[in-house]
Every structure is written in C-alpha cells, then in structure tokens.
ZARO-896785 format. One line per field, with one value per atom (N, C-alpha, C, O): residue number from 0; residue in three letters; atom name; chain; x, y, z. Coordinates in steps of 0.02 Angstrom, whole numbers. Layout:
N
num	(NUM ...)
residu	(ALA ...)
atome	(CA ...)
chaine	(A ...)
c1	(X ...)
c2	(Y ...)
c3	(Z ...)
//
This chain:
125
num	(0 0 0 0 1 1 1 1 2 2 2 2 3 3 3 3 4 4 4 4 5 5 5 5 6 6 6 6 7 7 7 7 8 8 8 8 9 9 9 9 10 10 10 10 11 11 11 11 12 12 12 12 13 13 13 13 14 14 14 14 15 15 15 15 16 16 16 16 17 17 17 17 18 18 18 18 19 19 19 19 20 20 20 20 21 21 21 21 22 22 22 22 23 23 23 23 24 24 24 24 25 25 25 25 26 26 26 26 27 27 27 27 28 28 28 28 29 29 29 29 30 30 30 30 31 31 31 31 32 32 32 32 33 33 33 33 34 34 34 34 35 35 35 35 36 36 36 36 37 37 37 37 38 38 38 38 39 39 39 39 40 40 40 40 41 41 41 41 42 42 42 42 43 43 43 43 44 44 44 44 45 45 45 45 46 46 46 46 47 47 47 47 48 48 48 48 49 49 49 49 50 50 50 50 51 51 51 51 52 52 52 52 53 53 53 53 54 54 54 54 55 55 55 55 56 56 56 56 57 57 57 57 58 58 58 58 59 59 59 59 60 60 60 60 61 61 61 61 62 62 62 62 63 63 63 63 64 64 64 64 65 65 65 65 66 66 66 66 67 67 67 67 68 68 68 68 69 69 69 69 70 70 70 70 71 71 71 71 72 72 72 72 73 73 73 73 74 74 74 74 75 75 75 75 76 76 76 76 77 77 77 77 78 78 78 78 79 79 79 79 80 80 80 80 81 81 81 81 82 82 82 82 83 83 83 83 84 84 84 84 85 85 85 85 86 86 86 86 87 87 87 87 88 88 88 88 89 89 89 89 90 90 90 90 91 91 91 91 92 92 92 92 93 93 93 93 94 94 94 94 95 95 95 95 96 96 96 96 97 97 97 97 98 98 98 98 99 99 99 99 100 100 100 100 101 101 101 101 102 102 102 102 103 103 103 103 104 104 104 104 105 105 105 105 106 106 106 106 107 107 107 107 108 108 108 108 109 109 109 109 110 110 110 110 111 111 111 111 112 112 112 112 113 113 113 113 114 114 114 114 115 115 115 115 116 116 116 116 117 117 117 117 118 118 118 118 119 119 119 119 120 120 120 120 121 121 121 121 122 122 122 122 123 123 123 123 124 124 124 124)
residu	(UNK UNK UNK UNK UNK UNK UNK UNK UNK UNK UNK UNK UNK UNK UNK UNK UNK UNK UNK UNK UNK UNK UNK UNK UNK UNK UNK UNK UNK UNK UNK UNK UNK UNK UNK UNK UNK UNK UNK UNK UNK UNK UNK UNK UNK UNK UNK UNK UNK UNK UNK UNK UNK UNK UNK UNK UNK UNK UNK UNK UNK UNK UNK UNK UNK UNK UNK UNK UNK UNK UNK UNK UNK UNK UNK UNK UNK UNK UNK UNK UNK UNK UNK UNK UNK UNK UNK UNK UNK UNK UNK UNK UNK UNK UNK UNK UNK UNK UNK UNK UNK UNK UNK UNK UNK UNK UNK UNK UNK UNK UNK UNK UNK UNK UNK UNK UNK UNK UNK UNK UNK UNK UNK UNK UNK UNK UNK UNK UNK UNK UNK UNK UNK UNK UNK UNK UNK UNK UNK UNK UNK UNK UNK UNK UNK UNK UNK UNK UNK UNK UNK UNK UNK UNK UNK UNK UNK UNK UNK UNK UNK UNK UNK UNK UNK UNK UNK UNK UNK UNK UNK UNK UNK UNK UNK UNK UNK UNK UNK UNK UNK UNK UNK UNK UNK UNK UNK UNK UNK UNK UNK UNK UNK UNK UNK UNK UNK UNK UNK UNK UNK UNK UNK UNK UNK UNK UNK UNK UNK UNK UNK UNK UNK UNK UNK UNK UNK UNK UNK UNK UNK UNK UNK UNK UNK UNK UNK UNK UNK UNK UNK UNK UNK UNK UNK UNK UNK UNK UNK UNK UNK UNK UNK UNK UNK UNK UNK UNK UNK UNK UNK UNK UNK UNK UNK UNK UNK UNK UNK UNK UNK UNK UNK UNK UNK UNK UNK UNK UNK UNK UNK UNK UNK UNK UNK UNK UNK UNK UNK UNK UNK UNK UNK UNK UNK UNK UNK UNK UNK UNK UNK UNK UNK UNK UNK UNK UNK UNK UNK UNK UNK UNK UNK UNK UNK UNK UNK UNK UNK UNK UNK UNK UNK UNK UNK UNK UNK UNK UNK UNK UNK UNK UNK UNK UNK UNK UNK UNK UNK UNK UNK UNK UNK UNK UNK UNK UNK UNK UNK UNK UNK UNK UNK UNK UNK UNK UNK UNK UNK UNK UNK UNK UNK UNK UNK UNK UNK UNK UNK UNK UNK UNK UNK UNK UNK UNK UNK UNK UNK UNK UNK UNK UNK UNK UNK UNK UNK UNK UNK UNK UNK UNK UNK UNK UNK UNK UNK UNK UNK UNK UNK UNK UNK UNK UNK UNK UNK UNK UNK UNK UNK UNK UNK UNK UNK UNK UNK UNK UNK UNK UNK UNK UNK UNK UNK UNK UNK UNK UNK UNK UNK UNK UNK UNK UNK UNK UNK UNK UNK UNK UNK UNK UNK UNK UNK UNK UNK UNK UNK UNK UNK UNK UNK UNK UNK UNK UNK UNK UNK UNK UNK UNK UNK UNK UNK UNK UNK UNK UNK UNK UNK UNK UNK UNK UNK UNK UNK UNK UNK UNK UNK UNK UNK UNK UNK UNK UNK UNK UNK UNK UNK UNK UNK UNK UNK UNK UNK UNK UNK UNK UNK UNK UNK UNK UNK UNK UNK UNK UNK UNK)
atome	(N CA C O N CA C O N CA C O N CA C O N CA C O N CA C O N CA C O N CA C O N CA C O N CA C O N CA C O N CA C O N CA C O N CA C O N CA C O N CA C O N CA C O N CA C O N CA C O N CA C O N CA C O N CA C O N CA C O N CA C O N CA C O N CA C O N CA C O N CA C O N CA C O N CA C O N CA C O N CA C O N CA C O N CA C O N CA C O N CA C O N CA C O N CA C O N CA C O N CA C O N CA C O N CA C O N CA C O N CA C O N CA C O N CA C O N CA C O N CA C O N CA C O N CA C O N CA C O N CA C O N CA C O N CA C O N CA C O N CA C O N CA C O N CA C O N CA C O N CA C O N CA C O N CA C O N CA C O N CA C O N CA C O N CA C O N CA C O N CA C O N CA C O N CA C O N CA C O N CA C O N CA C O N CA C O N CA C O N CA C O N CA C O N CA C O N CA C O N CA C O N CA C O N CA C O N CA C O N CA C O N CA C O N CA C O N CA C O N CA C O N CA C O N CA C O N CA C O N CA C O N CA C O N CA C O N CA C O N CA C O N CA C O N CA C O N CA C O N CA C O N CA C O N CA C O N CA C O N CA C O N CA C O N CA C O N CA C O N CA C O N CA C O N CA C O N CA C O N CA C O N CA C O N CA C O N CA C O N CA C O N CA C O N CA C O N CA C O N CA C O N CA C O N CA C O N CA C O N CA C O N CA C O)
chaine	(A A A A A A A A A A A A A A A A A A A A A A A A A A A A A A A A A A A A A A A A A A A A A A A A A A A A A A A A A A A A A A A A A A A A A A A A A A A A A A A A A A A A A A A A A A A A A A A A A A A A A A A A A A A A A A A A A A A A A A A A A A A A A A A A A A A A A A A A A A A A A A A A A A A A A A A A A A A A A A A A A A A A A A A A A A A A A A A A A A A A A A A A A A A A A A A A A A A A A A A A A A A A A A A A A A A A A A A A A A A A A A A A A A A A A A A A A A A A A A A A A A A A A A A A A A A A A A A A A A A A A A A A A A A A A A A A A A A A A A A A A A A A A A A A A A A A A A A A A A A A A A A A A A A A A A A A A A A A A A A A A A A A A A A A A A A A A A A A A A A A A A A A A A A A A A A A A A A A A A A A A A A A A A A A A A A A A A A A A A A A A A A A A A A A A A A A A A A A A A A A A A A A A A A A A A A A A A A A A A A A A A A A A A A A A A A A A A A A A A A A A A A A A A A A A A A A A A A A A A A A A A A A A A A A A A A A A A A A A A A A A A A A A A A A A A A A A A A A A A A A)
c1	(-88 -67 -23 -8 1 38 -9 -53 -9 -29 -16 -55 44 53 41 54 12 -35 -4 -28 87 132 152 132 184 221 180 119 204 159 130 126 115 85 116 150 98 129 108 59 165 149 112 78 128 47 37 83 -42 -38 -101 -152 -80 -129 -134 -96 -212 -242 -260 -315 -215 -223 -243 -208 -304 -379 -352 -382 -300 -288 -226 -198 -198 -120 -78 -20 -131 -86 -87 -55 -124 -130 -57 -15 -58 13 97 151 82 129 139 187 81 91 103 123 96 110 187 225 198 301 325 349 313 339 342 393 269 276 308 322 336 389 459 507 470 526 538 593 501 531 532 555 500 532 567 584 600 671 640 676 558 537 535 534 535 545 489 445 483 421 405 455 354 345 281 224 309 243 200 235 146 102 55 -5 66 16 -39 -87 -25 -72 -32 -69 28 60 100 148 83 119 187 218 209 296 326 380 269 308 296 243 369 358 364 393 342 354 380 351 434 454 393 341 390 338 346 325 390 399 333 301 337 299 334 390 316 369 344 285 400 399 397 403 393 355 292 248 290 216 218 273 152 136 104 71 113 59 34 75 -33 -59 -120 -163 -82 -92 -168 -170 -209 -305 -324 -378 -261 -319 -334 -297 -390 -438 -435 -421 -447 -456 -422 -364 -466 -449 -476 -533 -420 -475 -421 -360 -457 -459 -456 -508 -418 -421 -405 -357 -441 -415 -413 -467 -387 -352 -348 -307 -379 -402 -360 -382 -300 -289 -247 -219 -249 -194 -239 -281 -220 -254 -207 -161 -213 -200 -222 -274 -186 -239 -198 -144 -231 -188 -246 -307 -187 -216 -196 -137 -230 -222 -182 -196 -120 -71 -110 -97 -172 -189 -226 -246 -248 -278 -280 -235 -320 -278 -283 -329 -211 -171 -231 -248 -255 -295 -353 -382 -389 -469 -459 -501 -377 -374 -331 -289 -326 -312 -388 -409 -431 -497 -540 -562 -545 -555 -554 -590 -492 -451 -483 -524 -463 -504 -571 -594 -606 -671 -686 -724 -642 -651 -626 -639 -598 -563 -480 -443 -465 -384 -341 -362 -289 -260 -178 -167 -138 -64 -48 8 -104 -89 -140 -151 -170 -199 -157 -178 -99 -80 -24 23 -51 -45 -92 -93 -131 -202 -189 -176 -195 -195 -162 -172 -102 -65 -70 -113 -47 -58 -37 12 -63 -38 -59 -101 -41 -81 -32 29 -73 -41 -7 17 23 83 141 198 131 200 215 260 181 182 232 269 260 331 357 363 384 415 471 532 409 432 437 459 420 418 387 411 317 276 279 284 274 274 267 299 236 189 204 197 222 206 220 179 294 313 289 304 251 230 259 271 258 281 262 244 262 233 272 242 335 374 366 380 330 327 252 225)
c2	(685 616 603 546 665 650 665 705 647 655 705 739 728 828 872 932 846 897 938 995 926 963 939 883 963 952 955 952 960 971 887 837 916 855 799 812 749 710 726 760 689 713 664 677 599 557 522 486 512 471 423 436 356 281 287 315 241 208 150 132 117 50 2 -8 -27 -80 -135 -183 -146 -238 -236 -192 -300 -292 -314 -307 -338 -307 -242 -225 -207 -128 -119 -109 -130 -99 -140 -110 -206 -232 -192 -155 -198 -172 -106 -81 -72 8 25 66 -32 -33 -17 36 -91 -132 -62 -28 -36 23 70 102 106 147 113 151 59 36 31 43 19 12 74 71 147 202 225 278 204 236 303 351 319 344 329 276 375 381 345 350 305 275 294 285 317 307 278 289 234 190 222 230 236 271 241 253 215 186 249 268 280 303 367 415 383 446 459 497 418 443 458 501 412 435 462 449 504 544 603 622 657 722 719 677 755 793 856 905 864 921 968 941 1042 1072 1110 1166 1059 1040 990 983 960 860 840 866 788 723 713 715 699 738 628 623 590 516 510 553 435 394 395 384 410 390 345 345 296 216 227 228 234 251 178 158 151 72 56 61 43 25 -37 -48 -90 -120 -149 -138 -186 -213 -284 -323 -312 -377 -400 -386 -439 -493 -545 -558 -587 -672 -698 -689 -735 -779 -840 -860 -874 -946 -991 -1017 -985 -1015 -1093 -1115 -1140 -1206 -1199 -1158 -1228 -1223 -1139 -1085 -1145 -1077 -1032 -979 -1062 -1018 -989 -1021 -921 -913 -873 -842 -869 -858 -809 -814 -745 -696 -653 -626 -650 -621 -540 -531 -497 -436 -408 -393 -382 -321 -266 -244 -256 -182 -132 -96 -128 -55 -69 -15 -113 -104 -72 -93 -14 26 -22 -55 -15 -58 -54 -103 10 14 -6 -20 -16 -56 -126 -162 -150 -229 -237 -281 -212 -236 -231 -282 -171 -173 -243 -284 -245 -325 -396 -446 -373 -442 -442 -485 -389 -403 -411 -458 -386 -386 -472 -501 -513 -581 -614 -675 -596 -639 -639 -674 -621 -659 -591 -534 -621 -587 -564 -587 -532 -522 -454 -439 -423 -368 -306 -256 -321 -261 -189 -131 -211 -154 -109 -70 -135 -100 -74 -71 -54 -14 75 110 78 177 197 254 144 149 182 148 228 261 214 178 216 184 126 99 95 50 -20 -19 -82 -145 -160 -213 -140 -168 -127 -149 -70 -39 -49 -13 -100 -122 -166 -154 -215 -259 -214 -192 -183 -146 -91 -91 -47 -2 -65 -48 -122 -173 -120 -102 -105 -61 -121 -181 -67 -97 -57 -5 -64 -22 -85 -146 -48 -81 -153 -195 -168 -217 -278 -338 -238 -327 -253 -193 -318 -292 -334 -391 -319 -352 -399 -446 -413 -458 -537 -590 -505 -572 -592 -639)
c3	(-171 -167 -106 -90 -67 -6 57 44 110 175 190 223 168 200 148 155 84 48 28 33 -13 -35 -90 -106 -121 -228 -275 -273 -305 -387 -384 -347 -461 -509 -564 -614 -547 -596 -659 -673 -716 -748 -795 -845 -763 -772 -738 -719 -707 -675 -692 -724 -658 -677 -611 -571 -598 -545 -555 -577 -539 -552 -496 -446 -508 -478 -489 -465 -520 -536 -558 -590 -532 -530 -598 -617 -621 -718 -745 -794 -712 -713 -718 -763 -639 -610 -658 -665 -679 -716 -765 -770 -820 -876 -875 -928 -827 -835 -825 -851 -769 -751 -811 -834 -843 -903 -942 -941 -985 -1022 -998 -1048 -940 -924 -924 -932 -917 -912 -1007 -1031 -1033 -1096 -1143 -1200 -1108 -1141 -1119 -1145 -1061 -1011 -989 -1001 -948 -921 -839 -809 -823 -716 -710 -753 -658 -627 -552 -517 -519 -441 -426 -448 -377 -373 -302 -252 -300 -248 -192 -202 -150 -108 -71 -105 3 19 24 36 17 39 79 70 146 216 213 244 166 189 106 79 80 5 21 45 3 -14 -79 -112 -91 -182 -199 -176 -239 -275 -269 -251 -282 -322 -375 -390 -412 -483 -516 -568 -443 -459 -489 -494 -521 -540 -606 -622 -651 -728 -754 -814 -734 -761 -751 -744 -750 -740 -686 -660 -638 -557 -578 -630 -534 -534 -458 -411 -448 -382 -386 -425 -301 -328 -282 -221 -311 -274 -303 -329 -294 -285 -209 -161 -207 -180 -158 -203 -94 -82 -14 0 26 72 66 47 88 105 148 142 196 247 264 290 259 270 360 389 367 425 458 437 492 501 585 607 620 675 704 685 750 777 729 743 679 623 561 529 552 498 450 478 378 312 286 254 292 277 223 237 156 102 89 90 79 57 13 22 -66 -95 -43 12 -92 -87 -64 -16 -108 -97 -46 -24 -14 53 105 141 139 185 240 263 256 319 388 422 395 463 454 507 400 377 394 420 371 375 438 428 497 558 596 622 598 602 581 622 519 497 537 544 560 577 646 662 690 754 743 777 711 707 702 741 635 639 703 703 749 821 796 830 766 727 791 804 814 862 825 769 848 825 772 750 760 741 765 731 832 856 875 872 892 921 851 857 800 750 703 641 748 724 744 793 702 685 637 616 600 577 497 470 453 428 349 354 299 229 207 243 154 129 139 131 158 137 105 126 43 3 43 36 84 117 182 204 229 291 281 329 244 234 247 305 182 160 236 246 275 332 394 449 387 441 501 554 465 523 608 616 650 702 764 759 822 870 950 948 1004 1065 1070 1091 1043 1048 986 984 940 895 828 824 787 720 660 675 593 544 535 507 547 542 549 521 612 672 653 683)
//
C-alpha cells in the first residue's frame, strides 16, 4: 500500500468505490474508539512492520466531469483519482494551468492537502 513497498499489514482493510463507503466506515471506527488511516496512493506513507493494528480505508473512488463557460472551466474529481491520469485528461481536453504538474505522484483527494506544486504553478492557484 506504500510506494516504497515497506510495513506490515493492516489489520483491516476497506476499499472504498463510493464515498459513503468511506463515511460509513469513519463513522464505524470512530464509534468503537478504533485507529483509522485513510489511504490514497501511498507516496508519502511509511508503515511500521508491525502495520497498523485499525481500519485502513484505501480510498478508489472514481470520477471526472467538466463543465466549461466560455474560457473557464469546472472541473470536479473523485479523491481516488490518480492526480497524473487527471492532469493528462485535462491537457488532452485543451484546459491549461495544471500542466506543469504532470508526473506528479498520488491521488486527487491529496493534491489540496500537500498544495502539490511544480515550476512555478501550484494547486492552489
């Protein structure tokens, strides 16, 4: 589950396709006062090699759409999206402002999050 292919095993884990997955699975760890870690693509988790003795929520889901209004466009993505499929995407449709954040390693719900950013542009902006 990590990019450097180190720590044990959870000691459970969900894959959650839809984002009540991922609610309802919180919710049920939060209400047995069990550890939670939530999992996108890896890049930035080590693990014990103990692994991690809660619920892993390893998050897939799925989805883009596009709206666009003459030079502006609206572009919402599924978390689990890998970040480098949907900058690929985007150029591929003409949409400009996040090319030079192509190579970039992890999934869409964690690009806020690290305020990924490459050669002067950033997710921010």
């Amino acid at each position: 589950m990590t990019t450097l292919r180190v720590g044990g095993p959870a000691r459970k884990l969900v894959t959650a396709e839809r984002e009540d997955e991922i609610i309802d699975t919180v919710r049920a760890a939060d209400a047995a006062g069990e550890a939670i870690l939530v999992v996108g693509g890896g890049s930035n988790l080590v693990v014990a090699d103990e692994g991690f003795a809660g619920t892993t929520v390893l998050v897939a889901t799925r989805g883009v759409t596009t709206e666009q209004d003459g030079d502006f466009a609206m572009v919402t993505a599924a978390a689990g999206e890998p970040w480098d499929d949907l900058v690929a995407r985007l150029v591929e449709d003409g949409l400009s402002g996040v090319e030079c954040l192509a190579g970039i390693p992890g999934l869409v719900g964690a690009v806020p999050m690290q305020n990924v950013g490459a050669y002067g542009q950033d997710v921010s902006e």
